[in-house]
TORFIRO-335915 format. One record per residue: residue number from 1; x, y, z of N, C-alpha, C in turn. Coordinates in steps of 0.2 Angstrom, whole numbers. Layout:
<rs>
R     i    n.px    n.py    n.pz   ca.px   ca.py   ca.pz    c.px    c.py    c.pz
R   NUM       X       Y       Z       X       Y       Z       X       Y       Z
...
</rs>
This chain:
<rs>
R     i    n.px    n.py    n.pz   ca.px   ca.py   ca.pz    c.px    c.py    c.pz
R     1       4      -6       0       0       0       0       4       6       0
R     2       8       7      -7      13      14      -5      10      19      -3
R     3      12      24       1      12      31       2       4      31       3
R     4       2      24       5      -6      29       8     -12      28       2
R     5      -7      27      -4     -13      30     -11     -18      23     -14
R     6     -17      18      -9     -20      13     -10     -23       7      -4
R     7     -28       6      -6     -30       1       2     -34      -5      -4
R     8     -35     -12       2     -37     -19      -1     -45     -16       0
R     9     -47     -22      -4     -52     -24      -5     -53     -32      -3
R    10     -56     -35      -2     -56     -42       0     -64     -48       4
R    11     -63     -53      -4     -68     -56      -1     -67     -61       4
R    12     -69     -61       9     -65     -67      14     -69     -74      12
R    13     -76     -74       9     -79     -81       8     -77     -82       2
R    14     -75     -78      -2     -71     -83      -9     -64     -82     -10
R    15     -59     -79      -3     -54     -80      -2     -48     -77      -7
R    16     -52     -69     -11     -45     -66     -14     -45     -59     -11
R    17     -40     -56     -15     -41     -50     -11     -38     -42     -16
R    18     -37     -37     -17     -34     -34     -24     -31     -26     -19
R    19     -29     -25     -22     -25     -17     -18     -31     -13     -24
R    20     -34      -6     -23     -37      -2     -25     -35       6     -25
R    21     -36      12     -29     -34      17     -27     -38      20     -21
R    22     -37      23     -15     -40      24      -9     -46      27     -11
R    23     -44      35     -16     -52      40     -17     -55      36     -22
R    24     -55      30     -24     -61      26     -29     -65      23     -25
R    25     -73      23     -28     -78      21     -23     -79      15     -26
R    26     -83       9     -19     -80       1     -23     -89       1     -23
R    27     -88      -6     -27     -98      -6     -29     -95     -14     -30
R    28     -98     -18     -26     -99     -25     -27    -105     -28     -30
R    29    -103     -32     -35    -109     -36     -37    -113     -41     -34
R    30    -120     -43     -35    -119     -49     -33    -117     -56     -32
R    31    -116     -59     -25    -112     -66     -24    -107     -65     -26
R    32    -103     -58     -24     -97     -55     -23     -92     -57     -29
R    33     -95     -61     -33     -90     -63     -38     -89     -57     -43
R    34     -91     -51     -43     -88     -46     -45     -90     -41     -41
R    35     -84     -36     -45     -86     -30     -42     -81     -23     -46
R    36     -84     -17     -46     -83     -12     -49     -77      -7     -46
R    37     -73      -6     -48     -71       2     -44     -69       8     -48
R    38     -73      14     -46     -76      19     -49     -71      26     -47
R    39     -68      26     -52     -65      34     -50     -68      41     -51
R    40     -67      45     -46     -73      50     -47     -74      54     -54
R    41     -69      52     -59     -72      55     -66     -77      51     -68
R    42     -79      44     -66     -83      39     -69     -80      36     -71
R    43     -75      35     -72     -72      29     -76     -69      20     -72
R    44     -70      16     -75     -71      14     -69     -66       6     -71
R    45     -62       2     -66     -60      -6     -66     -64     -10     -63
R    46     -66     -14     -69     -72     -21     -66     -66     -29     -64
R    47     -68     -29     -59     -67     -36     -58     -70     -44     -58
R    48     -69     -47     -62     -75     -53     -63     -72     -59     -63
R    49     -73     -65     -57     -72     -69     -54     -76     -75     -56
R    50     -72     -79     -61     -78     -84     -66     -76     -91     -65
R    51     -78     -95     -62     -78    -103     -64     -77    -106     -69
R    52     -71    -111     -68     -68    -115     -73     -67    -119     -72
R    53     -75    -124     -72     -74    -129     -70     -72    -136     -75
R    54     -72    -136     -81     -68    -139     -83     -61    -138     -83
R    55     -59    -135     -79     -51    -134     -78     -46    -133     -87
R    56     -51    -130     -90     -47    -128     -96     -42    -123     -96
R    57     -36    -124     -96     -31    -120    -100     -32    -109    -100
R    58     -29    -106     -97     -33    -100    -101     -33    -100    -107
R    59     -27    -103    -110     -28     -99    -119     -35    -103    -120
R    60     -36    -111    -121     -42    -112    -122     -49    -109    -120
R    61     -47    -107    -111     -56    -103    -109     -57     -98    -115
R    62     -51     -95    -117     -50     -87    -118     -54     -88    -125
R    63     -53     -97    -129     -52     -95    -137     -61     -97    -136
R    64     -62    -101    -132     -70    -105    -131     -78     -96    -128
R    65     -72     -93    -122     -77     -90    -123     -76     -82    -125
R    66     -72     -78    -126     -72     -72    -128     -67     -74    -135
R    67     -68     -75    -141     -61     -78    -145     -61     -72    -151
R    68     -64     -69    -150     -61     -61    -151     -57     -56    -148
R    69     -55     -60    -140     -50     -57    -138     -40     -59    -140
R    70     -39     -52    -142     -34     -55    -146     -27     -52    -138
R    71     -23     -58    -137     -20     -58    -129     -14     -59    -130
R    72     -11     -55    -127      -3     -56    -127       0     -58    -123
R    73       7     -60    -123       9     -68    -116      12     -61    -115
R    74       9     -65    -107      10     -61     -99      11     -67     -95
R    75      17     -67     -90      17     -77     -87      14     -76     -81
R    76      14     -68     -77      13     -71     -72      11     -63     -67
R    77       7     -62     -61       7     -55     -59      10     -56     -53
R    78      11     -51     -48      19     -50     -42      19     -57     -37
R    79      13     -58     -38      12     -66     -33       9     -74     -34
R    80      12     -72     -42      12     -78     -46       7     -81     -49
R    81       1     -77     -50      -3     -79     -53      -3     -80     -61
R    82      -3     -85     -63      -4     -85     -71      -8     -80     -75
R    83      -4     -77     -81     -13     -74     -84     -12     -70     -91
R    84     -14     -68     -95     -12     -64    -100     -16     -59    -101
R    85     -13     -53    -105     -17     -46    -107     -19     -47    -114
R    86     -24     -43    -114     -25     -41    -121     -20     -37    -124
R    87     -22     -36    -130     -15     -33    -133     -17     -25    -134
R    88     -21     -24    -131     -22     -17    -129     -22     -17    -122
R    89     -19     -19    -118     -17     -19    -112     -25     -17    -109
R    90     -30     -16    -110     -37     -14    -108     -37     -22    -104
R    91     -39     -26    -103     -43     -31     -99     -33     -36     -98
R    92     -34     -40     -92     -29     -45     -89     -33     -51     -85
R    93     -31     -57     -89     -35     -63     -85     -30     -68     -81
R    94     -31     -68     -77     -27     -72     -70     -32     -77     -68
R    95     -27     -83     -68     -30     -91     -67     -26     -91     -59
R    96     -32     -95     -55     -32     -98     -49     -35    -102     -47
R    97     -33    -110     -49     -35    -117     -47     -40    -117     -53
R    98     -47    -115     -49     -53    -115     -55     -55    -111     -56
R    99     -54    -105     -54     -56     -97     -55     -52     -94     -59
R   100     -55     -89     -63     -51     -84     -69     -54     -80     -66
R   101     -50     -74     -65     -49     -67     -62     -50     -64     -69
R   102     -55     -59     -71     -55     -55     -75     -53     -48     -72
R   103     -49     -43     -75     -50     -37     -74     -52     -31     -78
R   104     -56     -28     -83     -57     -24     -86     -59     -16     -87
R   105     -54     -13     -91     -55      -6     -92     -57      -5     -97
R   106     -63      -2     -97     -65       1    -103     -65      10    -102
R   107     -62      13    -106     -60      20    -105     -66      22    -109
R   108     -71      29    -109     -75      32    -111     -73      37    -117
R   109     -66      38    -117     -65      41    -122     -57      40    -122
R   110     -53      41    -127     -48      40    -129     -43      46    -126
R   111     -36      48    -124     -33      41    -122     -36      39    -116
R   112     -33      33    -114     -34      29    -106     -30      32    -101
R   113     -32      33     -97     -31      36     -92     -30      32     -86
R   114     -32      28     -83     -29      20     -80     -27      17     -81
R   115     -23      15     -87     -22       8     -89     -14       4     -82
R   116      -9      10     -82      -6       9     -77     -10       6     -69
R   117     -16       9     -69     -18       9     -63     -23      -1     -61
R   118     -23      -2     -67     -25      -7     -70     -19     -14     -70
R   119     -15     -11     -70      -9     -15     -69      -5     -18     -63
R   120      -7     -10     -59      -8     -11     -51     -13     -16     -49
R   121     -14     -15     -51     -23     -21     -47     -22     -26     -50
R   122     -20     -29     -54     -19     -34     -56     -13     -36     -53
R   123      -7     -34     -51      -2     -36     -48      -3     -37     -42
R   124      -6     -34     -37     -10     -35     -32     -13     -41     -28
R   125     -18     -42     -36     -23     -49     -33     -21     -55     -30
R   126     -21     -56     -25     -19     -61     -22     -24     -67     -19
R   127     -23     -73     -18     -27     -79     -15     -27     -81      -8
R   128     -30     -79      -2     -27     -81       4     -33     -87       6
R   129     -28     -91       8     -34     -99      11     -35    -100      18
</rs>
């Protein structure tokens, strides 16, 4: 949590947890398997916490269900979760056990103004059991 400018987020029933910037408001979805964080311009990073239970491969989840996302090799985020980015660095999927971690930025208008910030939270996510 450098210099204060970040605090967790964490679901303790599904056992992950992510670093956020402090002034973003969080909005959880339901069955806590997602959840939004909103910066006060509106712009915002979604997190989405999706079951795999065929325990497929991410390149295979990724070709089976979004196979228009075109993903560049990324091996790994600061605490070794597996995962790759788009090749527009906008969304990052992080594999744990049977769960893919989605995380996604979609910018309102051109350029992206998170995307760094986006890279933080994704290096962040961690698993605790």
């Amino acid at each position: 949590e450098p210099a204060g400018l970040a605090q967790k987020y964490s679901s303790p029933s599904l056992g992950w947890e992510i670093l956020y910037p402090r002034s973003w408001v969080v909005n959880p979805e339901a069955g806590e398997r997602g959840v939004v964080f909103q910066a006060g311009d509106g712009e915002a990073i979604k997190l989405l916490m999706v079951e795999n239970l065929e325990k497929q491969e991410l390149g295979a989840w990724l070709a089976q269900h979004y196979p228009e996302a075109q993903v560049s090799s990324w091996t790994s985020n600061k605490v070794s979760l597996a995962g790759f980015a788009t090749q527009d660095g906008r969304t990052i999927y992080l594999v744990s056990g049977t769960n893919i971690f989605a995380l996604s930025y979609t910018p309102p208008a051109e350029p992206p103004r998170y995307l760094r910030t986006l890279e933080m939270m994704a290096n962040s996510l961690a698993i605790r059991e």
